[in-house]
VEXLOPA-62042 format. One record per residue (C-alpha): x, y, z negated. Coordinates in nm, 4 decimals. Each point is the difference from the previous one (the first is absolute). Layout:
BEGIN
x, y, z
X, Y, Z
...
REM end
This chain:
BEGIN
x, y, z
8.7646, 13.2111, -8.6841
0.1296, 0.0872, 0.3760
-0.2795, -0.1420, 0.1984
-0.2937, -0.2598, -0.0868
-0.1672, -0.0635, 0.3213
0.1330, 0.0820, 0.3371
-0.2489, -0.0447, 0.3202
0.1395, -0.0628, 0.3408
-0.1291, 0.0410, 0.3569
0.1941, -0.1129, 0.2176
-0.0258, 0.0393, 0.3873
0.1929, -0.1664, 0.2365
0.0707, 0.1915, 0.3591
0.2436, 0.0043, 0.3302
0.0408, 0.2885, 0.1381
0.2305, 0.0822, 0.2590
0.1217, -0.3885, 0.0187
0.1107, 0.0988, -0.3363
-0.0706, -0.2240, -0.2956
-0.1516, 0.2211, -0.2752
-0.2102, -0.0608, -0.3438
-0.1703, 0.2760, -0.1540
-0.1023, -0.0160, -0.3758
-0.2585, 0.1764, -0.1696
-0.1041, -0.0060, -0.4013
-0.1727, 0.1534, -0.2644
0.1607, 0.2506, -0.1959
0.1291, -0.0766, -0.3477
-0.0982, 0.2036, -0.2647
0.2662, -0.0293, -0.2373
0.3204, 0.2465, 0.0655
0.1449, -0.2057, 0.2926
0.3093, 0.2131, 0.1395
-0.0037, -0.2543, 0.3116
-0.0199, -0.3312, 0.1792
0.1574, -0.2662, 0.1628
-0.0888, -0.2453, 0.2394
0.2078, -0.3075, 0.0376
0.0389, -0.1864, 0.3226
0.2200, -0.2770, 0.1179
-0.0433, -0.2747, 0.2612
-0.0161, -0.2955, -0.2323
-0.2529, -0.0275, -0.3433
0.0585, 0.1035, -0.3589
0.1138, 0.3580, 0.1248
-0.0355, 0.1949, -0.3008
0.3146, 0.1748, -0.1478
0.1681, -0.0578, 0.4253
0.0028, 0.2433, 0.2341
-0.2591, 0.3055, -0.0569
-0.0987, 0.3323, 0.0988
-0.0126, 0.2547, -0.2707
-0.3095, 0.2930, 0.0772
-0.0214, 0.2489, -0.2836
-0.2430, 0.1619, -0.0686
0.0893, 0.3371, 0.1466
0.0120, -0.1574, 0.3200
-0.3620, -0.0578, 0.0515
-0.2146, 0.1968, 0.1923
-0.2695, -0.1197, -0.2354
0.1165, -0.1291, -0.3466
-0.4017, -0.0559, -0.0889
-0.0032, -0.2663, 0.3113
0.3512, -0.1041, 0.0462
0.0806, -0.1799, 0.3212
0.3237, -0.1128, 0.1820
0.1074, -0.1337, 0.3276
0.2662, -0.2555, 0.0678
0.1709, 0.0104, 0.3331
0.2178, -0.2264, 0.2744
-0.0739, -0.3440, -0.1892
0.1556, -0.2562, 0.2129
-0.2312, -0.2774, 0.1477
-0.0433, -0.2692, -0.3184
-0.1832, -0.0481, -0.3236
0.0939, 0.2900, -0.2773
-0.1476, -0.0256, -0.3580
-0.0474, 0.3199, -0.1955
-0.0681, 0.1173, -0.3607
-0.0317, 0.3501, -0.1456
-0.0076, 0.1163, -0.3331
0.0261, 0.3397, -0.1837
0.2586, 0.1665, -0.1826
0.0824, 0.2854, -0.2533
0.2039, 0.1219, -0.2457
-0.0630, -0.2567, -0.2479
0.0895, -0.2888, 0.2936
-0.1892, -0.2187, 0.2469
-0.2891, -0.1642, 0.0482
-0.0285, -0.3927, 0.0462
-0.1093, -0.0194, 0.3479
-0.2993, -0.0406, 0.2146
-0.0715, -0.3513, 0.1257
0.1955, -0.1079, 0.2853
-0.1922, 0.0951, 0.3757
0.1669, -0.1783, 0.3128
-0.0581, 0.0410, 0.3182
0.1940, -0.1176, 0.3959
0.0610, 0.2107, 0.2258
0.0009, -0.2449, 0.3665
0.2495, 0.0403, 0.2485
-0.2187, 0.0320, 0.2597
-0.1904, 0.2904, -0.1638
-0.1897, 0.0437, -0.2606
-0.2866, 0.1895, 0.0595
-0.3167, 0.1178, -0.2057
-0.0531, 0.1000, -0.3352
-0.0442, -0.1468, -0.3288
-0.0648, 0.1003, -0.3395
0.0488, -0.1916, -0.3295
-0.1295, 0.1383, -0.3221
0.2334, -0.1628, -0.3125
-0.0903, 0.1487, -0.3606
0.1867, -0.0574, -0.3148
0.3295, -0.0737, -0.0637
0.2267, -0.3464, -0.0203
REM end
């Protein structure tokens, strides 16, 4: 099996009048050669438009984490799930967030466990 259970903290930021969402979750302890995080500006964005982060590429594989960067203003939904040599993982529920044209400002963390 790829991955059972994937948890997700996810923190929402602007920095730099740049929209930007940074995701954190819990490690998965089967062989996982990567992830991918999925991210479109309209629902039911699984299997879209994704960012692929092996797992070389982490500074920490035991805590991975990820930042996306210059989000235009507007609502984006996002997924992730896990992948190895076998395949991919069904993924996480869908998170949403907006991102207001007048600027978005604060921060805000969602906690989504299990898998769709």
């Amino acid at each position: 099996m790829i991955i059972k259970t994937l948890f997700i903290f996810l923190f929402l930021v602007t920095l730099a009048n740049a929209n930007s969402v940074g995701f954190e979750w819990a490690s998965n302890k089967d062989h996982v050669l990567g992830y991918k995080i999925y991210y479109e500006q309209f629902p039911d964005v699984c299997g879209k438009t994704f960012v692929e982060i092996p797992i070389e590429s982490l500074v920490d594989s035991s805590y991975p984490e990820y930042v996306l960067t210059d989000l235009a203003d507007g609502t984006w939904y996002f997924n992730l799930s896990a992948y190895n040599d076998i395949g991919e993982s069904e993924c996480t529920w869908e998170i949403a967030t907006t991102f207001d044209p007048n600027g978005f400002s604060g921060f805000i963390k969602i906690i989504v466990t299990g898998k769709k």
